[in-house]
C-alpha positions in Angstrom: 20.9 4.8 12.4 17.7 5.5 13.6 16.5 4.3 17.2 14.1 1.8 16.6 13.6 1.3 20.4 11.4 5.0 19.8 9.2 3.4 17.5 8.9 -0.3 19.5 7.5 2.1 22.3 5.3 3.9 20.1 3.9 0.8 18.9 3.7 -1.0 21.9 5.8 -4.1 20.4 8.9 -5.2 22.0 10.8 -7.3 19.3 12.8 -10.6 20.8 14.9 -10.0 17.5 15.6 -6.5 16.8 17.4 -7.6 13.7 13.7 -8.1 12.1 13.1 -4.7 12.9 15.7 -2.9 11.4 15.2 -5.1 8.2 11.2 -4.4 8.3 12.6 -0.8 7.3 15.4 -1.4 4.9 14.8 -0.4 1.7 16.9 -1.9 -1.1 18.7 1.0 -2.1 20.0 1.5 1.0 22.3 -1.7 0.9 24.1 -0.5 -1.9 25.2 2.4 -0.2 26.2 0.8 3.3 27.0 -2.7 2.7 27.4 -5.4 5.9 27.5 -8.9 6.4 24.3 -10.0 7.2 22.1 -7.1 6.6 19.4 -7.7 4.6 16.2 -5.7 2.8 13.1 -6.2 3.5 11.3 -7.3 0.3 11.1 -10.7 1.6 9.6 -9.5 4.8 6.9 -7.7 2.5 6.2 -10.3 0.7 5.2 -12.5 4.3 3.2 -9.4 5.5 1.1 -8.7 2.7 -0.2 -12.5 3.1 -0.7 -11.6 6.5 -2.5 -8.5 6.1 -4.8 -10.3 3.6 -5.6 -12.5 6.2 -6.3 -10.8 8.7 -8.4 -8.1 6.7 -10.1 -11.1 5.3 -11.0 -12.5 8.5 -12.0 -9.0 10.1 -14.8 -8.0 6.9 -15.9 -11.7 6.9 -17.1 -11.4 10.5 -18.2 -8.1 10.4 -20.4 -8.5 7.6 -21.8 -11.9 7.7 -24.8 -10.8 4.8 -22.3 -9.4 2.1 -21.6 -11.4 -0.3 -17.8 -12.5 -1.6 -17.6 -10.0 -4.3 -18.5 -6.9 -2.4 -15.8 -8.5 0.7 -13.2 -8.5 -1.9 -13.9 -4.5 -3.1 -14.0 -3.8 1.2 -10.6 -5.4 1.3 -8.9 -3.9 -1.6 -9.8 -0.6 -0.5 -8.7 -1.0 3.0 -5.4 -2.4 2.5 -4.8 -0.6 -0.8 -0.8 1.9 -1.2 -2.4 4.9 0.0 -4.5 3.3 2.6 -1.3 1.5 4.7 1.0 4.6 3.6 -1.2 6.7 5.7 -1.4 4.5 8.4 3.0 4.2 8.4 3.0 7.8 7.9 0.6 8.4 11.1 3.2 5.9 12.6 6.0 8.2 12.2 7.9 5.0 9.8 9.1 7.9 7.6 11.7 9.2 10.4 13.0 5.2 10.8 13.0 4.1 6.8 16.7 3.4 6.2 17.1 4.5 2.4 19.6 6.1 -0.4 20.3 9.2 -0.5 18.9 9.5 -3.7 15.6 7.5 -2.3 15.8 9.6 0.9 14.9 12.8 -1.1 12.0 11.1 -3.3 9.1 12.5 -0.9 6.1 11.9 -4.0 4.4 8.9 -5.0 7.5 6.3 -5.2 8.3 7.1 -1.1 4.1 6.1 -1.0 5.1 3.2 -2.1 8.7 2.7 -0.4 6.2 3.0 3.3 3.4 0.8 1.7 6.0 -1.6 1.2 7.6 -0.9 4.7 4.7 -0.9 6.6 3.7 -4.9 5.4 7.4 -5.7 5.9 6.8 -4.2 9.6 3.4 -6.6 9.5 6.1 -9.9 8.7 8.8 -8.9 11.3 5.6 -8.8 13.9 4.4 -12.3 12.8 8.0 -13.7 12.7 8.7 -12.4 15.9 5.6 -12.3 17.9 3.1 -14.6 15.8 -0.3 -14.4 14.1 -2.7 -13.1 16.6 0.1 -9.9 17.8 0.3 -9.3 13.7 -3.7 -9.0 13.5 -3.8 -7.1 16.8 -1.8 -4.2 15.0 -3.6 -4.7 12.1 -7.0 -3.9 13.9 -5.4 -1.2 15.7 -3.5 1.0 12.2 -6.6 0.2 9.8 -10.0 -1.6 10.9 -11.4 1.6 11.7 -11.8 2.6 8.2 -13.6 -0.2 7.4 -17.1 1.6 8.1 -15.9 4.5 6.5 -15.0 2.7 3.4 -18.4 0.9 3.0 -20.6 3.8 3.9 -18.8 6.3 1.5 -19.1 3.8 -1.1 -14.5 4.2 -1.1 -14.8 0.5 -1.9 -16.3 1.3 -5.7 -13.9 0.5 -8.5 -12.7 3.9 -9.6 -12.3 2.2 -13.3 -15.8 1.5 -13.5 -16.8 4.6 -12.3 -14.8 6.6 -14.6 -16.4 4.8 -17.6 -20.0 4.9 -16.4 -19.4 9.1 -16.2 -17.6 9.1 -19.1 -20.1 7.0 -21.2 -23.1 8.9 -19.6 -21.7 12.6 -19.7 -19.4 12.1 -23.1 -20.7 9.4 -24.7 -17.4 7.7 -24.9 -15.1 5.2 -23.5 -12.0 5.6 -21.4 -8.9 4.2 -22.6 -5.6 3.2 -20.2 -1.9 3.7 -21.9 1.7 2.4 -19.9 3.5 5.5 -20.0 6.4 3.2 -18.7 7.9 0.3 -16.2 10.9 -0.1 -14.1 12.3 -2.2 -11.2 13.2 -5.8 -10.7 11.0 -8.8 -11.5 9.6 -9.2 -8.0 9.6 -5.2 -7.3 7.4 -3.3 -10.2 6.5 0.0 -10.7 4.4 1.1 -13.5 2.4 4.5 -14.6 -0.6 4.0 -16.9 -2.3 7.3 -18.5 -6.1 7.2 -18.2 -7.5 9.4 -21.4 -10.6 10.3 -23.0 -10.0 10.0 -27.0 -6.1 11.4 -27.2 -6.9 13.6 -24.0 -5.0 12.2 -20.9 -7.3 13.3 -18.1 -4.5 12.1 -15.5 -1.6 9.8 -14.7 -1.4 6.9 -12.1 1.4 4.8 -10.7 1.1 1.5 -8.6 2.9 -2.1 -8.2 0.8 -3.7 -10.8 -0.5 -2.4 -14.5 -4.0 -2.5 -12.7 -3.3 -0.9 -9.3 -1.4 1.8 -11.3 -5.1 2.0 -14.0 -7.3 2.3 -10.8 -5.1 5.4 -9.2 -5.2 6.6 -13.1 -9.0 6.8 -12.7 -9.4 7.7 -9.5 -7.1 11.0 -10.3 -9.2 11.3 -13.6 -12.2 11.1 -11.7 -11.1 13.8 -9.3 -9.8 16.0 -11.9 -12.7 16.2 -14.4 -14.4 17.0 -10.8 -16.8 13.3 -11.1 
């Protein structure tokens, strides 16, 4: 077991309930490998931190840009708080030394452990709010990720990679991109998916993401890197 009193003083965040800790980074799989009464994983934790990053990401571009309008607010969000954005910011938190995991998860280190710290990292975002409240929740927030924000808008990282890949397609090929599901897993309320992005019956690249349109953007955005666009 990992010694999550290390990472509470690396984060400056004492917990009141250490319990909410060690469940921030307990990843499904690892329950059915050390089962105890109790224990639980932290997909409902997730599922409270991702509204509170949303909020508190809302609240921060809102401020900050008081003459944008809603639609360019909601690209600045999605690219701040998007899987490789937060995975960085867990990964320069060290979360990858504390995840509790299979052994079969535990020696994924591609995109699916991305994902299993994306996940990890908003789970770590509810246990703060349970424990400590809103305002502690949105002071870590500022602190992992608010100073991307002018980094996102002035390298234009907020454009929807779909939209560019067909404008460069169009313009340079004359043709249309097309996305295919290459295939799904998971539970209900835990999804993976990877969606080719191709040009005629050439697939340029391959994506993967929580949603069939999180896993098309990363498709384009790998399309867009590899055809060098």
């Amino acid at each position: 077991m990992p010694n999550f009193q290390t990472f509470e003083t690396k984060i400056g965040v004492t917990f009141k309930d250490q319990r909410l800790l060690e469940q921030a980074f307990t990843h499904r799989s690892y329950l059915n490998e050390n089962r105890a009464p109790g224990r639980e994983h932290n997909e409902r934790l997730e599922f409270l931190g991702d509204a509170v990053l949303e909020l508190a990401v809302t609240e921060f571009f809102y401020a900050k840009y008081p003459e944008k309008p809603e639609g360019d607010l909601t690209a600045y969000r999605a690219a701040l708080v998007n899987t490789i954005s937060i995975s960085d910011a867990g990964t320069k938190l060290g979360m990858n030394d504390y995840l509790l995991l299979s052994r079969g998860e535990a020696r994924d280190t591609g995109r699916a452990r991305q994902i299993i710290l994306a996940n990890a990292f908003e789970a770590l975002l509810g246990a703060i709010y349970l424990d400590q409240g809103y305002d502690a929740a949105k002071d870590f927030i500022a602190k992992q990720l608010f100073d991307k924000a002018d980094e996102i808008v002035e390298k234009k990282l907020w454009q929807d990679a779909k939209s560019k890949f067909q404008e460069m397609a169009q313009e340079l090929l004359g043709t249309t991109p097309n996305y295919q599901l290459v295939s799904q897993s998971g539970p209900d309320h835990d999804r993976h998916f990877t969606v080719g992005a191709y040009i005629g019956k050439e697939k340029i690249a391959v994506g993967e993401g929580k949603s069939k349109q999180e896993a098309e953007q990363d498709a384009a955005q790998k399309a867009l890197a590899a055809k060098g666009w």
